[in-house]
C-alpha positions as CSV (number, residue, x, y, z in Angstrom):
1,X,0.0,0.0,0.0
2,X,1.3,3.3,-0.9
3,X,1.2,6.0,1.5
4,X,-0.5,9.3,0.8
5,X,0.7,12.5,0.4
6,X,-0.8,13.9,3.4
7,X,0.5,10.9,5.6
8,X,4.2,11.4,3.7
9,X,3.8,15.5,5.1
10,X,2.8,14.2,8.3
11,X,5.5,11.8,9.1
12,X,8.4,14.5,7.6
13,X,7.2,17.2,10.1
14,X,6.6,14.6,13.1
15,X,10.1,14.1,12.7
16,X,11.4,17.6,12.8
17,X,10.0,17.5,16.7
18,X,12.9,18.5,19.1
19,X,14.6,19.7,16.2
20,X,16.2,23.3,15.1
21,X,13.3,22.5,12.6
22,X,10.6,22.9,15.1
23,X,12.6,26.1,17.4
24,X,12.1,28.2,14.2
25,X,8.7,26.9,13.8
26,X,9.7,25.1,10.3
27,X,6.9,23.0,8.5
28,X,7.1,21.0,5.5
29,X,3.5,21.8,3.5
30,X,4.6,20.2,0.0
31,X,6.6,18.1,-2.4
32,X,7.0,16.2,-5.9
33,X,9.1,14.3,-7.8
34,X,11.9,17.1,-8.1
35,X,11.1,19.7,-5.1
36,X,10.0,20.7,-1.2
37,X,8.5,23.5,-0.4
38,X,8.7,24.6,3.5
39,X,7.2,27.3,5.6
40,X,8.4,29.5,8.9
41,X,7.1,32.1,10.8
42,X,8.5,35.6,10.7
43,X,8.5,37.1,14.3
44,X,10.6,38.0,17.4
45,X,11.8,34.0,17.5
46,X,13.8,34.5,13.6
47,X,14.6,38.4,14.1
48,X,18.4,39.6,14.1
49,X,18.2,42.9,17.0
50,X,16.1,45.3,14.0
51,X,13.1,43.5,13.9
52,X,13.8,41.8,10.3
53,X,13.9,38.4,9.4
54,X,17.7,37.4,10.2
55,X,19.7,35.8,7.7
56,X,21.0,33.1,9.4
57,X,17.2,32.1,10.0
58,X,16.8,32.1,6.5
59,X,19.9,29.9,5.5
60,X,18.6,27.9,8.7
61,X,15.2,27.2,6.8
62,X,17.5,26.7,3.5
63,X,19.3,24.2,4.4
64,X,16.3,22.3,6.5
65,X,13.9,22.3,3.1
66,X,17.6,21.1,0.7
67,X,18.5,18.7,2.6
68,X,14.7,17.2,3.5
69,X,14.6,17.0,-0.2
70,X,17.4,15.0,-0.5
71,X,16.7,12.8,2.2
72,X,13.3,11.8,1.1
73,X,15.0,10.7,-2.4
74,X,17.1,7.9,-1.1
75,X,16.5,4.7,1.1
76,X,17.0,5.8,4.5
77,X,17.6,2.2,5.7
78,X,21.3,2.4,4.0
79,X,22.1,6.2,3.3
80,X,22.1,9.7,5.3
81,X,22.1,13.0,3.9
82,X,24.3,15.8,4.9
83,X,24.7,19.4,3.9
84,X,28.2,20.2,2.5
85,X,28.0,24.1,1.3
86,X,25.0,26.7,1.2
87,X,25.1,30.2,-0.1
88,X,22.9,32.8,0.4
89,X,21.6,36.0,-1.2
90,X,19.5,38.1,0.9
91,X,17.3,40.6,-1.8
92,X,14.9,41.9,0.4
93,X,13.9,42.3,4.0
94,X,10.5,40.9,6.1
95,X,9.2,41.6,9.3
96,X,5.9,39.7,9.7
97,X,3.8,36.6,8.0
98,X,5.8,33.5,6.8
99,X,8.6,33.0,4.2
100,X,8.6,30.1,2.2
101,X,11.1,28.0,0.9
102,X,11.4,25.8,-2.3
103,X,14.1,23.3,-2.8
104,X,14.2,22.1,-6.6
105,X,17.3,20.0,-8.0
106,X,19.9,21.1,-10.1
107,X,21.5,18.0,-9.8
108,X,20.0,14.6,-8.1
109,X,23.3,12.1,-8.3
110,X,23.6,9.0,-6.4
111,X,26.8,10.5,-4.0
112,X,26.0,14.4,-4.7
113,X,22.9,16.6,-5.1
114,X,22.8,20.4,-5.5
115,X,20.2,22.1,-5.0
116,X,18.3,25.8,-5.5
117,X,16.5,26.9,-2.6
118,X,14.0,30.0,-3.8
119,X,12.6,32.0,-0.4
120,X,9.5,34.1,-1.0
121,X,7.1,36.1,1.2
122,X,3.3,35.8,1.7
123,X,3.2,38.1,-1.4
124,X,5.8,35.6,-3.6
125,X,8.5,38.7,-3.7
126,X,12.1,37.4,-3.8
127,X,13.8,37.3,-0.3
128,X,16.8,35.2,-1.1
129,X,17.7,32.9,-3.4
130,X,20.1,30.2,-1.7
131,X,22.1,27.1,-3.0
132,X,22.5,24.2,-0.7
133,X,24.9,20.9,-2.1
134,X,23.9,17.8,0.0
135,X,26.1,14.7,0.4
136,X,24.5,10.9,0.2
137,X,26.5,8.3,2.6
138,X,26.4,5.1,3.4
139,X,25.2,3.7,7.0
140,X,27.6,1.9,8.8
């Protein structure tokens, strides 16, 4: 029996609990063959001392949404996914409502994935546009 989408969300964000994931309030809401898209809150919990949206919060939410996307590629049984580099350009500033991230895949190997991480306000305006490579390794 396959499972559904709704039980696949479900399960991701159940296991973001106790996580950096859940401090900056991170949920997964969607995903397909070649993306994940990811919300957070913008308020007091993300801001750096101005009362914007800071952009380590934003790299934060980056890498979480890249490296989900990776994870949920492989069998999970044998493999684990790390983050290796992310970059980050900040284009605009928020200071309320959510931003939301989309991973898509510029490159989906079997060692090595890089990925494009778009982050966009409630209004779909460009905040930053990040890149995120992910590593695939074996378990032990």
């Amino acid at each position: 029996m396959q499972r559904s989408k709704e039980d696949m969300l479900q399960e991701a964000n159940s296991a973001c609990k106790n996580t950096l994931m859940e401090t900056l309030g991170i949920e997964i809401i969607d995903f397909g063959e070649d993306f994940l898209t990811a919300r957070m809150p913008v308020n007091s919990r993300v801001y750096q001392p101005d009362g914007v949206l800071h952009g380590g919060a934003t790299a934060a939410l980056a890498e979480s949404v890249g490296s989900f996307a990776s994870h949920i590629f492989v069998d999970t049984e044998k493999i684990f996914v790390r983050g290796i580099e992310i970059t980050a350009n900040h284009l605009k500033s928020v200071r309320d409502g959510h931003v939301y991230a989309k991973a898509t895949f510029l490159h989906k190997g079997r060692t090595t994935q890089l990925l494009d991480v778009k982050v966009t306000d409630d209004d779909e305006n460009l905040i930053s546009v990040c890149r995120l490579s992910t590593i695939s390794l074996p378990r032990k």
